[in-house]
C-alpha positions in Angstrom: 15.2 16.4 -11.0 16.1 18.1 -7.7 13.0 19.3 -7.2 11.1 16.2 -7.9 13.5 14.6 -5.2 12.5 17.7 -2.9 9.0 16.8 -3.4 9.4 13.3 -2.7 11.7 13.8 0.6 8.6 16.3 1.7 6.1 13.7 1.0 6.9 10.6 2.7 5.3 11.2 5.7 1.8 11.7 4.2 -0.8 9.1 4.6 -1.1 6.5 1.7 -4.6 4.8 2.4 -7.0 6.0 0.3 -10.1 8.1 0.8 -12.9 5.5 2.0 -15.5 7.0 -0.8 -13.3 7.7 -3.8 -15.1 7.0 -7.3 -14.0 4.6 -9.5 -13.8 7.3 -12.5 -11.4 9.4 -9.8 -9.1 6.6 -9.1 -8.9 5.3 -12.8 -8.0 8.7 -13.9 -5.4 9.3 -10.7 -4.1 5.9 -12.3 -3.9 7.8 -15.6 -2.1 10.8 -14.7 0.5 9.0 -12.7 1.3 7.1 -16.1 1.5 9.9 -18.1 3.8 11.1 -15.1 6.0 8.6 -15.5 6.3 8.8 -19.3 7.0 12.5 -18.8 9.5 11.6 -16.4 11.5 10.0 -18.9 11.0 12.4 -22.0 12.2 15.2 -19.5 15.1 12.9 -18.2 16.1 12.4 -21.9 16.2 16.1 -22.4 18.7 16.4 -19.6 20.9 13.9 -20.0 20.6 12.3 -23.4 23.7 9.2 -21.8 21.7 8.1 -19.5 18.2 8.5 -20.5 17.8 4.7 -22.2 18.8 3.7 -18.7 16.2 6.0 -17.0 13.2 5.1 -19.7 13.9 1.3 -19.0 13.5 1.6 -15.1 10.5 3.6 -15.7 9.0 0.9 -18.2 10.0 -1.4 -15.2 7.8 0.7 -13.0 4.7 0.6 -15.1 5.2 -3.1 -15.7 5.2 -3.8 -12.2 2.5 -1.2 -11.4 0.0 -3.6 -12.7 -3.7 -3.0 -14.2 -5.8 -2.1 -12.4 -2.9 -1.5 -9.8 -4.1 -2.3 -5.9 -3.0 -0.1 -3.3 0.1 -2.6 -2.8 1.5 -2.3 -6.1 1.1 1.6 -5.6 3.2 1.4 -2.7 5.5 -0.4 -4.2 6.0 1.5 -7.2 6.6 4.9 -5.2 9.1 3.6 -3.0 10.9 2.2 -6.0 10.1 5.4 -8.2 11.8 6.9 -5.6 15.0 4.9 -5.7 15.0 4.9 -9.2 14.9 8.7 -9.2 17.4 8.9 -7.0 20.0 6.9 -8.4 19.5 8.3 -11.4 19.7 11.9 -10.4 23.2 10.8 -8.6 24.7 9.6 -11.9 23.7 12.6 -13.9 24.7 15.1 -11.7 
């Protein structure tokens, strides 16, 4: 989880808007992966600390809730930011 914090810390200052001519099949499958991230996210977090991974799995169902279908760059946005804080928090309470 430190790592993945690491790797968000790194990335905030990157530029969010999209490239102007990405394919539909790209971003649909972007959308994909980042679902699967977050379900990973969870099955990892359980590994590591088995108390508090109901707590962890149900902000991450959160996230995909909110995240929307088809998600618009908004709800993207969103979701990383609070990804983020949910990460966070969660890594404080484990650790």
């Amino acid at each position: 989880m430190i790592s993945l914090k690491r790797y968000l810390d790194f990335h905030t200052s990157r530029d969010d808007e999209p490239e102007e001519n990405c394919p539909p099949g790209a971003y649909s499958a972007l959308v994909s992966a980042y679902r699967a991230g977050l379900t990973q996210i969870g099955e990892c977090g359980a590994n590591t600390c088995p108390d508090l991974a109901a707590e962890l799995k149900r902000g991450l169902t959160r996230l995909d809730e909110e995240f929307g279908n088809p998600p618009g760059l908004p709800a993207i946005a969103k979701t990383r930011e609070a990804l983020r804080e949910l990460l966070q928090g969660w890594g404080d309470k484990a650790a």
